[in-house]
C-alpha positions in Angstrom: 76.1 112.5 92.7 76.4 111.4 96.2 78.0 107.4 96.6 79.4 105.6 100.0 82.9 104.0 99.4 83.0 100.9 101.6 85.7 99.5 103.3 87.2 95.9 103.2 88.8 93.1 105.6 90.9 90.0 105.2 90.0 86.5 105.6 93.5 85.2 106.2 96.4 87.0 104.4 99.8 85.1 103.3 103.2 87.1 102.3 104.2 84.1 99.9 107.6 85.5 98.1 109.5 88.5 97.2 108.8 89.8 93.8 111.3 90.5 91.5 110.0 94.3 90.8 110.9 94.7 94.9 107.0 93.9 95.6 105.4 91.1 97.6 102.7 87.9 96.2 100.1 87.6 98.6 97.3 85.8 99.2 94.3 86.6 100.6 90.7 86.7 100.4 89.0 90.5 100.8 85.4 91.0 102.0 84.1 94.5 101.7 82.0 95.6 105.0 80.0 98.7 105.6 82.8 101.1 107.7 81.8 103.8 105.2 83.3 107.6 103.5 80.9 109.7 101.6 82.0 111.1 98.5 79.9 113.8 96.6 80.7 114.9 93.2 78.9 118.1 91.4 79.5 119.7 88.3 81.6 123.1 88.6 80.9 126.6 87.1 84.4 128.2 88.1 87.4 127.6 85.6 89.2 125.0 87.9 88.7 121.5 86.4 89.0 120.1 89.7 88.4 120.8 93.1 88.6 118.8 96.2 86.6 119.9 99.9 87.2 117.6 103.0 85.7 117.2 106.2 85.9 114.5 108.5 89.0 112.9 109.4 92.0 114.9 108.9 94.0 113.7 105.7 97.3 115.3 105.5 99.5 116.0 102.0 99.3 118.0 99.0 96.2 117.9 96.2 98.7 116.2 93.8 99.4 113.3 96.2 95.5 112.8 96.7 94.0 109.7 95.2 91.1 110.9 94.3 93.4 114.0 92.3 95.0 111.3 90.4 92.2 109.1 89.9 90.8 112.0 88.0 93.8 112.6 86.0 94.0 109.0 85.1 90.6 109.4 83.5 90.6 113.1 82.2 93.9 112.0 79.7 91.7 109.8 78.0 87.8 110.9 78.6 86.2 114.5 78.5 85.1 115.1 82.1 83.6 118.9 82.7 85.0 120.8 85.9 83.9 119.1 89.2 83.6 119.9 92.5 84.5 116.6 94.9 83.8 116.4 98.3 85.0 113.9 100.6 83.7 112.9 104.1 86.5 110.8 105.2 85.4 108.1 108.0 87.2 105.0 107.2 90.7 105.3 109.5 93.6 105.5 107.7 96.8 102.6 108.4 94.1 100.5 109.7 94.1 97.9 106.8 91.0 98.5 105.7 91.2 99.8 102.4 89.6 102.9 102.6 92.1 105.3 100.2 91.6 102.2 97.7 87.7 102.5 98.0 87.9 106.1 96.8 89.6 106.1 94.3 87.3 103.2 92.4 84.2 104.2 93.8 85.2 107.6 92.7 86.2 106.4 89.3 83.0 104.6 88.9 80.6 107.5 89.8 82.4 109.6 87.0 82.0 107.1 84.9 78.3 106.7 85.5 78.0 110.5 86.1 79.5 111.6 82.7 78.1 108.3 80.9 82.5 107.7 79.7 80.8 104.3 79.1 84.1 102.6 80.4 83.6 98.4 81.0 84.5 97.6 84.7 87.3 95.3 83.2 88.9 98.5 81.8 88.0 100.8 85.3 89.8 97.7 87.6 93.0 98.5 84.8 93.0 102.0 85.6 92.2 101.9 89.1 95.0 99.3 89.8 97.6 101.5 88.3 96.9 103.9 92.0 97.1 101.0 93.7 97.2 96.9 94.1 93.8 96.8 96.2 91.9 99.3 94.4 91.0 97.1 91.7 89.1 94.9 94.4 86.5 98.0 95.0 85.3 97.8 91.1 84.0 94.5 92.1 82.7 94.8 95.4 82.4 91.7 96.2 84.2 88.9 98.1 87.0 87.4 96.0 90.2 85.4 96.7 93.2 87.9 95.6 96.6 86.3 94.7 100.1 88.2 93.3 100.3 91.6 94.4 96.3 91.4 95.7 95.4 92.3 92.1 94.7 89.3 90.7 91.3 87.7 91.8 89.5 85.0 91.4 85.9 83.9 92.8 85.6 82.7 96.3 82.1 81.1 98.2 81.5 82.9 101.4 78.7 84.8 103.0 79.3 86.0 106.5 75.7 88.1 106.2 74.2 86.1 109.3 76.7 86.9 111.6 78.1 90.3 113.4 81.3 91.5 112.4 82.7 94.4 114.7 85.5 96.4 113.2 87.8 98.2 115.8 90.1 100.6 114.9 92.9 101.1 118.2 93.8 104.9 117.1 97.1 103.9 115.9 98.4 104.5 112.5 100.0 101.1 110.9 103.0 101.7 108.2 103.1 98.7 105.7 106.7 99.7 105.9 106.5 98.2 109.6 104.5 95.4 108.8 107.0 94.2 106.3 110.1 94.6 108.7 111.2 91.1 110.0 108.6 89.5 107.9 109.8 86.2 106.2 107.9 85.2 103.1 106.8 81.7 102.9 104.1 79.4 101.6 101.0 78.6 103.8 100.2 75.9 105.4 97.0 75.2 105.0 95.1 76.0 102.0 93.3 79.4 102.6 90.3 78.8 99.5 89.7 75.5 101.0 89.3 76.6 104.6 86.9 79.5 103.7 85.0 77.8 101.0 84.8 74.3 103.3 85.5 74.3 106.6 83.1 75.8 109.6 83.7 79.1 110.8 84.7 77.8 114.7 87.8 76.4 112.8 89.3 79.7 111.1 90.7 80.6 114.6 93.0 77.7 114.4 93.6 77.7 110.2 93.5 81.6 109.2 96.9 83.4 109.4 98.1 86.8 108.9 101.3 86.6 108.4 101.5 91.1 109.2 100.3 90.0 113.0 103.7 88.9 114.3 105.3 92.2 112.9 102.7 94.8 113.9 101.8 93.3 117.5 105.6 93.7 118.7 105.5 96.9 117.7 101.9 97.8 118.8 101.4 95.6 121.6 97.9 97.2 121.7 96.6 95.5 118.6 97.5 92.4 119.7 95.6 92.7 123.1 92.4 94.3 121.1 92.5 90.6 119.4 92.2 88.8 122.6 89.5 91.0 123.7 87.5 90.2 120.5 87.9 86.6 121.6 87.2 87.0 125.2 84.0 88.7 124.3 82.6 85.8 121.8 84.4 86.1 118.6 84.0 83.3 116.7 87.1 84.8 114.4 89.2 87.5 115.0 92.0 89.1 113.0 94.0 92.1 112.1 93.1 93.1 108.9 95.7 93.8 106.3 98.5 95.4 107.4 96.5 96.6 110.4 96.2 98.4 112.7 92.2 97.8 112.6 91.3 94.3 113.9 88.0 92.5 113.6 85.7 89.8 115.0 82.9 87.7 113.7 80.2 87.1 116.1 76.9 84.9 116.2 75.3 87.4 118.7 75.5 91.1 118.5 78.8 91.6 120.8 78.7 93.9 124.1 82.6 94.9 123.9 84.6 97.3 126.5 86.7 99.2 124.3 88.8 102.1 125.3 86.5 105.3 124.3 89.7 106.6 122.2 89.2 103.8 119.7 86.6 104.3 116.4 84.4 101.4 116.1 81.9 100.2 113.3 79.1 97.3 114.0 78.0 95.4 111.0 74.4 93.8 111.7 73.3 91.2 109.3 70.1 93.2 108.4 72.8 95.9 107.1 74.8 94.0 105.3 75.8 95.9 102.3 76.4 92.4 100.1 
């Protein structure tokens, strides 16, 4: 079974308060776009249960640190899975804020799920999934949602960005959450974030959508912060770090013509490809 774990970005993205279990409430809306991995999963002969190939970009740690490893063991305590061979073609950028570990890790879940017929509801795969981590939940779903508390609550949300071009840049820099907490303040937004997606025109977002990680991140990588600009210069209608960053993104009427440093990894999303 061969699937394509997408990627995500964020439409706006507010640090509201400090949790008591030492974690942040958020809100956001996530919007999964086409930056893809491929992920192939085949049944094994050799008496390993589980074995993971990569190839791609280079992802560094032990097995037993891998989310795809644990997203296995999460569903082999419970559900008799025969041995399986996993391969991973990783080309989503990692500390860019796009989600791509998260997208594994469900997509994986789901294809075992389908593959082995476990027969688990997608209600009870978000559960598990969520347990690796707050956004993975999101991937279950695949579709655009608002996403409150730690990101893994959510709640429908009205847009549709498929008649426009949404260029995802990626500056070759690897962002930390760690950093993009650091100086950060929590406080409540301004403006209403499911009110200006759901109501106002897109021209307006530049002036009404936040990311509260982009004060943070573009001290410390002045780069990201100059990649935004160019995004604008170039036509963007919207553009914004996503998550935590480092990746930043625009939204374009036109299919963009952007001079980008040839060290950077780049994705085009054209309406006709739209994966929604």
């Amino acid at each position: 079974m061969l699937v394509f774990p997408n990627s995500k970005i964020n439409l706006g993205l507010h640090v509201t308060e400090k949790r008591n279990d030492g974690f942040h409430n958020i809100e956001t809306v996530f919007y999964p776009v086409d930056w893809c991995d491929a992920l192939e999963i085949l049944e094994a002969t050799g008496q390993k249960a589980f074995t993971l190939s990569q190839s791609g970009l280079v992802i560094d740690g032990d097995l037993e640190n891998n989310l795809l490893f644990k997203a296995w063991q999460l569903l082999s305590n419970d559900y008799k899975i025969p041995p399986i061979n996993v391969h991973l073609h990783k080309n989503i950028p990692m500390g860019a804020g796009l989600g791509g570990g998260s997208a594994d890790a469900a997509f994986f879940m789901k294809a075992l799920n389908q593959k082995f017929e476990l027969e688990i509801s997608d209600s009870d795969l978000a559960t598990l999934v969520s347990v690796l981590g707050s956004d993975c939940a999101f991937f279950i779903n695949n579709r655009p949602l608002l996403a409150l508390e730690k990101g893994n609550v959510f709640s429908d949300i009205q847009v549709d960005l498929k008649s426009y071009f949404i260029a995802l840049v990626y500056p070759n820099l690897h962002s930390n959450t760690k950093d993009a907490y650091a100086g950060l303040v929590p406080k409540k937004p301004i403006h209403n974030l499911k009110r200006i997606i759901e109501n106002e025109n897109l021209k307006n977002w530049k002036e009404l959508l936040v990311n509260d990680f982009e004060e943070s991140i573009f001290k410390k990588y002045p780069t990201v912060k100059l990649l935004k600009e160019n995004l604008y210069a170039r036509g963007a209608l919207y553009a914004s770090m996503s998550g935590s960053g480092s990746a930043v993104f625009g939204i374009f009427e036109n299919e963009p013509v952007l001079n980008l440093d040839p060290s950077f990894k780049y994705c085009l999303q054209k309406p006709a490809a739209n994966i929604l």
